[in-house]
N, C-alpha and C positions, 0 to 999 in steps of 0.2 A: 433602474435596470441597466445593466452591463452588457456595452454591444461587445467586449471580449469574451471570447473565450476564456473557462476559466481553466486555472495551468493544476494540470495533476501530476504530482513527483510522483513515477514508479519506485519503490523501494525493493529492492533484490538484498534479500536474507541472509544469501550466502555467498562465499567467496570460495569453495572447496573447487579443487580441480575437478573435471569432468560433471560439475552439477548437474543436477536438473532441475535449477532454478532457470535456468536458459530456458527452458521451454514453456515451465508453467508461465514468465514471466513474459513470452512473446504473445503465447496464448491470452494473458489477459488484456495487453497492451492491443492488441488486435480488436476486442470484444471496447474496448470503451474507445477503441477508433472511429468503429463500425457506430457507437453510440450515438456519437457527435459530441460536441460543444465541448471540450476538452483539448488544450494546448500539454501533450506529452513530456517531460521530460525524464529520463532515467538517472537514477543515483543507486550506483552496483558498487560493493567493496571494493570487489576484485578488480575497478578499475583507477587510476590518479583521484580523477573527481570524487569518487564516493569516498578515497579516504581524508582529501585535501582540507583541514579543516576549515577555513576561509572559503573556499567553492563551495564546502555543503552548507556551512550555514549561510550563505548566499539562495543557495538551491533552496534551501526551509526556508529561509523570511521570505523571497518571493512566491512559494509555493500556495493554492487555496484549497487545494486538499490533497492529501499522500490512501494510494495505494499498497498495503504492503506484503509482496509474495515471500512466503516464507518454508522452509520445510520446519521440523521437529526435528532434534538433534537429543537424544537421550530424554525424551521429555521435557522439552524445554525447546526457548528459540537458540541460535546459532550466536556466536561472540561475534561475530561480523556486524551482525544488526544492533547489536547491543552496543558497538563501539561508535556506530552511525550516530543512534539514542544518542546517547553520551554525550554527543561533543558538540552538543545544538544543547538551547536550553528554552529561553522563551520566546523564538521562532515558532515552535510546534502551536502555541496559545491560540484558541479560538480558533481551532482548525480541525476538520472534519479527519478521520483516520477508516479505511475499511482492508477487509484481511480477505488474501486468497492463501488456505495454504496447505502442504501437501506432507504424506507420509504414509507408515504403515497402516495400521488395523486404527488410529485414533486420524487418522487426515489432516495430524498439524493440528486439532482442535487445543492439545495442552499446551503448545506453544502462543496459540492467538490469546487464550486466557491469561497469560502470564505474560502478555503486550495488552491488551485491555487496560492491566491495573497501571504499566506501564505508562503507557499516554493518556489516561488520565491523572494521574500523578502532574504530566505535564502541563495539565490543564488544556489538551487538548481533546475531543472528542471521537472514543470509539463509538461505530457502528456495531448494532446485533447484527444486523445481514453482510451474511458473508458464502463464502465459497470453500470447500475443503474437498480435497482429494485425497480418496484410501486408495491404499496400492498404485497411486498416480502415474509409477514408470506403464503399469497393465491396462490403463485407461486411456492414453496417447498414443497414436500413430506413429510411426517414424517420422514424418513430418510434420511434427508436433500438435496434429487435429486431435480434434473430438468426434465420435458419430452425433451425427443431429440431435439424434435425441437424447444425448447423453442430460439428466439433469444440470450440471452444471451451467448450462448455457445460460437457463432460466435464473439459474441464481444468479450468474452475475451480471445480467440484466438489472435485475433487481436490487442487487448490492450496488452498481452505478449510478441507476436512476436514483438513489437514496441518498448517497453521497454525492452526487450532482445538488440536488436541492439543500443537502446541508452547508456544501460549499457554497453554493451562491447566496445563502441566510447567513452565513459566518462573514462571508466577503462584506457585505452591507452592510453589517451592525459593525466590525471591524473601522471600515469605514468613518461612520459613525460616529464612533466612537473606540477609541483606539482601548483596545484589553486593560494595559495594564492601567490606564484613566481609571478606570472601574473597580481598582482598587485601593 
């Protein structure tokens, strides 16, 4: 057992001006604060480090499991994220992956499917439990809350505690036994 903290890369989906990746992205970073056991760090396009090739694949090999908030961009995810993917390869391996993510009338859900097959591909592990918001701008406060009982809370609760145990399972046999040994 590992007296560290294990380290969650936030993944921010988008880089468009005036997003609203900023807020779903504080909102969940606050909720797996609140969690515990969790060393944060953020990897956003729109910033040097999310595009810096060297910094992110830094940021991915050190990482034990990624968070990743996303909107829906025409049915699909955003080239932002895509270009994140991209430029990592077998960093992501044997690494837990979970989705929060937001849009109209589908809440981001055909973008998270179409990162599913994506990080599996990478031989990395998506989660089923996950978090999606319809109409997301109508569900947040100006201050980026939730009402209490908004379900979401529960979900990602739930999507944490799930990805918490995968990353500490992945962490240990990683460990272990290094991925690609296993092939």
């Amino acid at each position: 057992m590992h007296a560290d903290p294990l380290r969650l890369a936030l993944l921010y989906g988008s880089d468009r001006p005036l997003r609203f990746c900023d807020t779903v992205a504080a909102w969940a970073q606050a909720r797996a604060t609140a969690l515990g056991g969790w060393s944060i760090q953020r990897l956003d396009p729109a910033t040097p480090a999310g595009r810096d090739g060297p910094t992110l694949l830094r940021r991915v090999r050190e990482a034990d499991a990624f968070l990743v908030v996303t909107p829906e961009y025409n049915h699909g995810y955003p080239a932002a994220l895509k270009g994140m993917i991209d430029a990592v390869y077998t960093q992501w391996q044997a690494k837990p992956v979970a989705f929060v993510s937001y849009g109209g009338m589908s809440g981001g859900l055909r973008a998270v499917e179409q990162l599913r097959q994506v990080f599996a591909s990478l031989h990395a592990v998506p989660l089923r439990d996950s978090v999606a918001f319809v109409n997301a701008r109508d569900q947040f406060d100006p201050d980026g809350g939730l009402p209490r009982d908004n379900p979401a809370h529960e979900a990602m609760r739930l999507a944490l505690a799930r990805l918490h145990w995968w990353a500490s399972a992945l962490r240990s046999a990683r460990l272990l036994t290094p991925y690609d040994a296993a092939a």
